[in-house]
N, CA, C and O of each residue as an XYZ file, in Angstrom:
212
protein
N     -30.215      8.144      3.187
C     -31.553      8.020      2.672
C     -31.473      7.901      1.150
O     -30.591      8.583      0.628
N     -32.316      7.079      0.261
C     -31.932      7.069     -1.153
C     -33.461      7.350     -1.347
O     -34.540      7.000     -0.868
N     -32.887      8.287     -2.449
C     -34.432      9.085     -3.004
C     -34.624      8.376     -4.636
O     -33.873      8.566     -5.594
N     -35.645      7.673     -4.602
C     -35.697      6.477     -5.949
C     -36.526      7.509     -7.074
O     -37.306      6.909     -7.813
N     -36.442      8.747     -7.232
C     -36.231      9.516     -7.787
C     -35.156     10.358     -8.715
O     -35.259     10.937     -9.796
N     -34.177     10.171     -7.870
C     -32.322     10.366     -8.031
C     -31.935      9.431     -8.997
O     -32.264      8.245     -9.028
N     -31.021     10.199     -9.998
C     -30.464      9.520    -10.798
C     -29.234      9.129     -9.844
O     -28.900      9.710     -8.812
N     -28.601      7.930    -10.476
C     -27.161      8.017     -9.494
C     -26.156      9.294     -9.878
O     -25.010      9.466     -9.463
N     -26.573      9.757    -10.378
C     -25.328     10.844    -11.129
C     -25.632     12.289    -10.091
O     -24.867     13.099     -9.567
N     -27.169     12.137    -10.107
C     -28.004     13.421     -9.097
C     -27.113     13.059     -7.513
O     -26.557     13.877     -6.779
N     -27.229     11.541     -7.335
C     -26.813     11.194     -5.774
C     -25.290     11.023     -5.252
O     -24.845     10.842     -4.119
N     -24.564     11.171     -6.710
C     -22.814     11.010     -6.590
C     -22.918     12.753     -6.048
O     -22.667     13.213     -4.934
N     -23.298     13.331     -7.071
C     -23.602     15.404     -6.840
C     -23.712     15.513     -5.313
O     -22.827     15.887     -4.544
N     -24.903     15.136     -5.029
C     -25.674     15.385     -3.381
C     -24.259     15.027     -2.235
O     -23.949     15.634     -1.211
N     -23.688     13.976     -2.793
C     -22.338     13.119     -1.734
C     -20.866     13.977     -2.291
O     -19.737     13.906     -1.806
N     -21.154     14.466     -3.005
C     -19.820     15.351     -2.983
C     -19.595     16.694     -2.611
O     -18.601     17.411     -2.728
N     -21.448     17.016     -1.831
C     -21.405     18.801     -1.857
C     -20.983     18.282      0.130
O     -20.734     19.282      0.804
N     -20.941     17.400      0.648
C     -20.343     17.104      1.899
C     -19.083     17.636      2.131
O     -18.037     17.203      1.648
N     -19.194     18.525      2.832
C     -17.613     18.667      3.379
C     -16.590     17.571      3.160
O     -16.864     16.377      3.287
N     -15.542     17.980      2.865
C     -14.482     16.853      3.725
C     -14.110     16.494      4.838
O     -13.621     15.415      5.175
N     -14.345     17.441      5.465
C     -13.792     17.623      7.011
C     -15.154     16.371      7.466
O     -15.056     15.184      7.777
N     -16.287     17.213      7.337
C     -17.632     16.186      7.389
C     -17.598     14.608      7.541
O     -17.828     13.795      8.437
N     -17.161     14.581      6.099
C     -16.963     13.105      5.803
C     -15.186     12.883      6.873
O     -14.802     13.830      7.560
N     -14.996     12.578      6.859
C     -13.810     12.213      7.793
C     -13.825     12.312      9.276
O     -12.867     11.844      9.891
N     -14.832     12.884      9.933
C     -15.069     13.277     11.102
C     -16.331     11.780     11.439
O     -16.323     11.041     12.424
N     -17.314     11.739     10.217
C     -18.225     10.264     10.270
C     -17.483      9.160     10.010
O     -18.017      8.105     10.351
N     -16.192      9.071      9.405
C     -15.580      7.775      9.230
C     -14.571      7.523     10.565
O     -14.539      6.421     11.113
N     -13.857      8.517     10.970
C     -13.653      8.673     12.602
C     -14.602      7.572     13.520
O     -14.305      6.553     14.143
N     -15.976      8.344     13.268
C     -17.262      7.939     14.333
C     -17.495      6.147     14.074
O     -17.605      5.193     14.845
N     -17.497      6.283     12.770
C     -17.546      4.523     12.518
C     -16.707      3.937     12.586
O     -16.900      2.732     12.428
N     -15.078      4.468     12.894
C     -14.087      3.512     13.023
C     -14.497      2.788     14.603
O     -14.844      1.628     14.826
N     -14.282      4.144     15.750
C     -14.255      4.104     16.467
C     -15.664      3.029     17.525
O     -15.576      2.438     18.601
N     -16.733      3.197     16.622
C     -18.029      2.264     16.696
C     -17.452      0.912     16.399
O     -17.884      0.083     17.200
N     -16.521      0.351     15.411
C     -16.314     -0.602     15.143
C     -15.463     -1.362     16.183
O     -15.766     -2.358     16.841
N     -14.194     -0.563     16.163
C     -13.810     -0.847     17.260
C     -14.341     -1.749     18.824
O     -13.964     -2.879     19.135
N     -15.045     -1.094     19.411
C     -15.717     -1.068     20.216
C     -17.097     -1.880     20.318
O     -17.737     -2.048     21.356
N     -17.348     -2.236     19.355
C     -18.278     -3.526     19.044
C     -17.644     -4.452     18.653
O     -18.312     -5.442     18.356
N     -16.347     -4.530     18.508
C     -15.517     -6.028     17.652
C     -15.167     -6.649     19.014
O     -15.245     -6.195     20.156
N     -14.806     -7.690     18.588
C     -14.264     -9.062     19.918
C     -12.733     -9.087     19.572
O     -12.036     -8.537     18.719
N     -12.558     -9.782     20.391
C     -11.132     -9.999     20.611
C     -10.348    -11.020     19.202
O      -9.132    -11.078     19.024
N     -11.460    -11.786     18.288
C     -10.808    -12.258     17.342
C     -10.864    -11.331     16.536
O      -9.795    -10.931     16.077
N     -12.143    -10.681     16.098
C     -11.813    -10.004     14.984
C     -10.566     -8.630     15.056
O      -9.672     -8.319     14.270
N     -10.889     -8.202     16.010
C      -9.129     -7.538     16.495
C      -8.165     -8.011     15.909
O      -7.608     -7.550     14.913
N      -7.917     -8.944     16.484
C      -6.704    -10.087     15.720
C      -6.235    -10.617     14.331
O      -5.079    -10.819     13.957
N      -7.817    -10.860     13.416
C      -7.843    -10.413     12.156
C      -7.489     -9.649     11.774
O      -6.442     -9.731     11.131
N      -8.266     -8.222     11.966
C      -7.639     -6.883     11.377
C      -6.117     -6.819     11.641
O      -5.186     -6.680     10.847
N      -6.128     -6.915     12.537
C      -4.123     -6.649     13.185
C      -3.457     -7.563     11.759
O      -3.183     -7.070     10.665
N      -3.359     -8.540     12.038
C      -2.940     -9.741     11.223
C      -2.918     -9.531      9.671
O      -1.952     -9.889      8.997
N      -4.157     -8.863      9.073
C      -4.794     -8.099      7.541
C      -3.351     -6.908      7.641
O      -2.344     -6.677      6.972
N      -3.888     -6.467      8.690
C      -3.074     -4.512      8.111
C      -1.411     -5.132      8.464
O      -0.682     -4.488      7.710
N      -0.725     -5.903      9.123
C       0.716     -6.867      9.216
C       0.843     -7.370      7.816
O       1.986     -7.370      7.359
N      -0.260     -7.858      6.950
C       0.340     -8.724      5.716
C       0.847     -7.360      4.875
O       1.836     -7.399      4.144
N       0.207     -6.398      5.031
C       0.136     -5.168      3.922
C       1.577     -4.836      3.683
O       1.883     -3.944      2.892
């Protein structure tokens, strides 16, 4: 939610009083969402991206 009140400096504050565990447990949730909504090319992309690395 962005509060157009908030300085960005107020909203970096608000995003850092998040757990870590927190945050890593929602990037988990969105990997796993991504996953699971991607097709069989973009699979292949990513594979192919994280191989050049």
């Amino acid at each position: 939610m962005i509060f157009k009140w908030e300085t960005e400096e107020e909203r970096l504050r608000r995003f850092m009083k998040i757990p870590p565990k927190k945050k890593l447990e929602w990037l988990s949730k969105m990997h796993e969402i991504v996953l699971k909504s991607s097709s069989k090319r973009d699979k292949a992309i990513r594979r192919k991206l994280r191989e050049m690395r």
